[in-house]
BAMIKE-970525 format. One record per residue (C-alpha): x, y, z; chain; residue in three letters. Coordinates in steps of 0.25 Angstrom, whole numbers. Each point is the difference from the previous one (the first is absolute). Example, Ala and Ser with C-alpha at 12.3 -4.5 7.8 and 13.67 -1.06 7.14 Angstrom:
     u     v     w mol type
    49   -18    31   A  ala
     6    14    -2   A  ser
END
This chain:
     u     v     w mol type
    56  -237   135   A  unk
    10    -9     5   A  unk
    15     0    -5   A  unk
    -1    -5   -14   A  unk
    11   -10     3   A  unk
    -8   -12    -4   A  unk
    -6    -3    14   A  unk
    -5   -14     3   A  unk
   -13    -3    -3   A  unk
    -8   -11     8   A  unk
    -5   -14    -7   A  unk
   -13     6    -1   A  unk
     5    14    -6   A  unk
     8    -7   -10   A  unk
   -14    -5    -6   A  unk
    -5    12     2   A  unk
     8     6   -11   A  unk
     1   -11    -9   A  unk
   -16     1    -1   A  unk
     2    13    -2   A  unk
    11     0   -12   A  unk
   -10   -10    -5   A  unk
   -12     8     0   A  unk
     9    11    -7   A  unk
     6    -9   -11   A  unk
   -13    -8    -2   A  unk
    -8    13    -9   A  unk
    14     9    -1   A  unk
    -5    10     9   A  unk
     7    11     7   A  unk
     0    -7    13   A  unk
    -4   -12     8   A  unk
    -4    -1    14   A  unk
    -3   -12    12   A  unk
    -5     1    14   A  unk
    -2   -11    11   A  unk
   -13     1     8   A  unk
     0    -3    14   A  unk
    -5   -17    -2   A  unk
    14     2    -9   A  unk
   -11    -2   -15   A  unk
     8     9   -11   A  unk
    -7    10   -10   A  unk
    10     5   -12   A  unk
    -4    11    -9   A  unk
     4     8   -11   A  unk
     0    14    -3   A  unk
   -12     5    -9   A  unk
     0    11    -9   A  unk
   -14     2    -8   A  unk
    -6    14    -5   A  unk
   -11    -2    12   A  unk
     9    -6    10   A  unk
    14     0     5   A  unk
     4    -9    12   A  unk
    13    -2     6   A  unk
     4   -16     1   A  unk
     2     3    15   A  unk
   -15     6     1   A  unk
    -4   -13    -8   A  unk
     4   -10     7   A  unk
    -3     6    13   A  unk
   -16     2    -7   A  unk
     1   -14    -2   A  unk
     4    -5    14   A  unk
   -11     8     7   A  unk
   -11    -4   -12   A  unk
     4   -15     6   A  unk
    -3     5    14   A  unk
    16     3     4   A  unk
    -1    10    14   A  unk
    15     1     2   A  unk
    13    -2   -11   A  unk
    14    -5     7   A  unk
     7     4   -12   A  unk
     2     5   -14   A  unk
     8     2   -12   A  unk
     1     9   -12   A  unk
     8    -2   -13   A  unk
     3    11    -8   A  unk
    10     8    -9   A  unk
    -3    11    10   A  unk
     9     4    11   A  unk
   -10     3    10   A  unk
   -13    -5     4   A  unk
   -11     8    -5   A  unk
   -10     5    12   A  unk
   -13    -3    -4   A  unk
     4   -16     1   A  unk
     9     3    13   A  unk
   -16     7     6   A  unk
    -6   -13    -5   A  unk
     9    -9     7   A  unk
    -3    10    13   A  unk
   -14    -2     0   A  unk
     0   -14     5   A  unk
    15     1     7   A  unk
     7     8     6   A  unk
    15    -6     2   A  unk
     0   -11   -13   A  unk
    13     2    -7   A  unk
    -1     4   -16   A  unk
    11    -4    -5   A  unk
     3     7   -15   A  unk
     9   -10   -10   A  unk
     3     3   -13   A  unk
    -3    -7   -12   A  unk
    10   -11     4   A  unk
    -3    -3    13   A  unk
    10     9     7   A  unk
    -6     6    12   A  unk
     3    14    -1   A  unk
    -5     4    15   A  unk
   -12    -3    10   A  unk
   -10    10     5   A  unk
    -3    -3    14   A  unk
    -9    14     4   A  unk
END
C-alpha cells in the first residue's frame, strides 16, 4: 500500500469510489467495490454472502466487467471497514491487469492506501 496520508485520487478515481460507497450503502453490505474498464464503462458491486455462495464486491464487480466483454481494467476501488484489501479480489483485478491501482477507502470515502503490484 501507499502511505495512508490521503493521496490524491484522479477525477476518474474519485468516481470510482463513490460508486463503490454506493454499492456498499445501497443493501448495507460489508463493502462496496467499482472498477473502470478500458473504453472507461464502470461496473460496481457489492459483497454477497449466502449459504451456497460467497463473493467479494471486488470479485463482483470485476465478474461483471468481463460478462460485459471488459479485456483490460485501468482502475479500481474497495470500500470497507477492513484495513486491508482481501486477496481473492486483489487476484480478480490481476486477471485482466496487471498495473491498475486499487485503491481501498473506508466507509467514508477516505482513501486508506493504493495497491499498485
Amino acid at each position: 500500500m501507499s502511505d495512508p496520508s490521503t493521496p490524491q485520487l484522479s477525477q476518474e478515481d474519485a468516481k470510482l469510489v463513490l460508486l463503490a460507497r454506493s454499492a456498499r450503502a445501497r443493501v448495507g453490505a460489508v463493502e462496496g467495490a467499482a472498477v473502470r474498464d478500458q473504453d472507461g464503462r464502470t461496473y460496481a458491486g457489492a459483497s454477497v454472502s449466502l449459504p451456497s455462495l460467497t463473493v467479494t464486491a471486488l470479485q463482483l464487480a470485476v465478474a461483471a466487467a468481463a460478462a460485459a466483454g471488459a479485456s483490460k481494467l485501468e482502475g479500481a476501488a474497495v470500500v470497507t471497514e477492513a484495513s486491508t484489501l482481501d486477496g481473492a479480489g486483489r487476484a480478480a483485478v490481476r486477471d485482466l491487469s496487471a498495473e491498475a491501482p486499487i485503491h481501498l477507502a473506508a466507509p467514508d470515502g477516505t482513501v486508506l492506501g493504493t495497491v499498485r503490484e
